[in-house]
N, C-alpha and C positions, 0 to 999 in steps of 0.2 A: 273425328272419332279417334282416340287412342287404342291401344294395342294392350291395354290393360284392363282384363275383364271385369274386374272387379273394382272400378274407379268409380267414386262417387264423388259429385259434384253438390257443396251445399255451402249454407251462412256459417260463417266461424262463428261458436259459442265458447264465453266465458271458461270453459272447461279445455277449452285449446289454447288458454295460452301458453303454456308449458313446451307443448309442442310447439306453436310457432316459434317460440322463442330460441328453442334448442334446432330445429330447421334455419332456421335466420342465420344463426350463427355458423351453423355448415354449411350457409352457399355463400357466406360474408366472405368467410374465411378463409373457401376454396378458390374464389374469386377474384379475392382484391390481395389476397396476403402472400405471392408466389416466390418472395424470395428472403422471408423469415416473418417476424411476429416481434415488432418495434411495440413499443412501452404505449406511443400513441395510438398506434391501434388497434391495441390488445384494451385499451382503456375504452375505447371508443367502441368496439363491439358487445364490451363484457356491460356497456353502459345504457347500449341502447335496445338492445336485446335481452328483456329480462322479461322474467311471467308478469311482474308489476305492470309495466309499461304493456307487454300486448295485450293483458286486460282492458286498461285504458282504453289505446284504439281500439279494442271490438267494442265495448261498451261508447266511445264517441260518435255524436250523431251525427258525424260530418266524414265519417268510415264507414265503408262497405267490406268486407273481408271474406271471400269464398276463398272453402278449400278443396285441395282433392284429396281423398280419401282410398289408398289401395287398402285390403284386405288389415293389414297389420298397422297401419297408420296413415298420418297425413304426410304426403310427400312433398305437395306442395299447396302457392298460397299464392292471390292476387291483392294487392288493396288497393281500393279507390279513394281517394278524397276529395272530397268536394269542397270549393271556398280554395282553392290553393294556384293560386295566379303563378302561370308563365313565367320565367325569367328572360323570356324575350315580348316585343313591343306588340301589343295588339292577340298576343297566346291568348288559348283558353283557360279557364281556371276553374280545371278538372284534372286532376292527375291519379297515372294509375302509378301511384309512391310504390310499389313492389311486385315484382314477379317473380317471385322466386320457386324453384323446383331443383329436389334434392340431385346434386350432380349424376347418380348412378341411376336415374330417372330420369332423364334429360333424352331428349330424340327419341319420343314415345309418343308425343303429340300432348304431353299433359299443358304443358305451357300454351298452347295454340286453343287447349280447350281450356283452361282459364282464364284466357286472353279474350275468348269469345264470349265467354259469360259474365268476364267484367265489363266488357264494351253495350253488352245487350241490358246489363243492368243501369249504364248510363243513359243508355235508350228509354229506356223505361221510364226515369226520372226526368226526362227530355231535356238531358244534355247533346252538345249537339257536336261538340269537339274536345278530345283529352289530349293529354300533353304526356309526357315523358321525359325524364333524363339517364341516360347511359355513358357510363366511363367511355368515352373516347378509345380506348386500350382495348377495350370488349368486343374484339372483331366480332364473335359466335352470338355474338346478344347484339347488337349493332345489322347484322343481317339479319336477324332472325325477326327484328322489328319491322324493318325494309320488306320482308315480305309479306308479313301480314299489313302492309297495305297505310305504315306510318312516314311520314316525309322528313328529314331533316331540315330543323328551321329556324338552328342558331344552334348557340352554345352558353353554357354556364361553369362555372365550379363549384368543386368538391371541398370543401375546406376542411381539415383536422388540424386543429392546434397550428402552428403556423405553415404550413404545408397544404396546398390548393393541385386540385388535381382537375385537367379538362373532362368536362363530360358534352355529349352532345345532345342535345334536347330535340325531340320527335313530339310530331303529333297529327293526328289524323280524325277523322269524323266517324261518328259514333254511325249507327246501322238506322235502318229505316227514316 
């Protein structure tokens, strides 16, 4: 349960991609860009984060996208993909490619309930294990997985332009 009365939990429709787009990019930014806003990944946010492309994914049949919805807009957003194999040996290939929840919205439970609805939506589909990968750096995202119940079970990288960052890869068994 969140602490936010008025959160609604549902499927991203084509009329959200503006918002996810413009959300993406404030927890991209708040996240990964903490000590200025380099050419490469100003290029690399402003490229991958566009209403074009989150159209795309919601519309891709191989995307599940819920959001949550407070009173005034969407704060945050999960996406599941399906077909998207492990970077480590023997992973599942289910990833939940995004969690994102807008920073001032953070430690509310939104994330834990999106998390919960993305997992229960691979249930459904009868997947039976997802995967994850998290910046290595992201202490507060890195626990926050740990306790919803995902293991650490390799590692990969991040790469932009020629600059490779550790991320650790999680993954844990979907419900029922």
């Amino acid at each position: 349960m969140t602490d936010h009365p008025d959160l609604t939990l549902r499927v991203a429709e084509l009329a959200d991609a503006s918002s996810l787009a413009a959300l993406s990019v404030e927890v991209w930014v708040a996240t990964y860009l903490r000590e200025g806003v380099g050419d490469a990944f100003a290029d690399y946010v402003l490229q991958e984060y566009t209403p074009a492309r989150m159209r795309a994914v919601i519309a891709a049949p191989t995307s599940h996208i819920i959001v949550s919805q407070n009173r005034m807009g969407i704060d945050g957003y999960i996406r599941v993909d399906m077909g998207a194999p492990a970077p480590v040996v023997g992973g599942p290939d289910v990833e939940i490619r995004t969690l994102y929840v807008q920073p001032r919205h953070q430690g509310r439970g939104i994330g834990a309930a999106l998390l919960r609805a993305g997992l229960a939506h691979c249930a459904e589909e009868g997947v039976a294990r997802v995967w994850l990968a998290s910046n290595a750096e992201n202490t507060p995202a890195k626990a926050f997985y740990l306790s919803q119940g995902f293991e650490r079970v390799g590692e990969t990288q991040f790469v932009i332009n020629d600059q490779s960052y550790l991320n650790d890869v999680f993954a844990r068994n979907c419900p029922g």
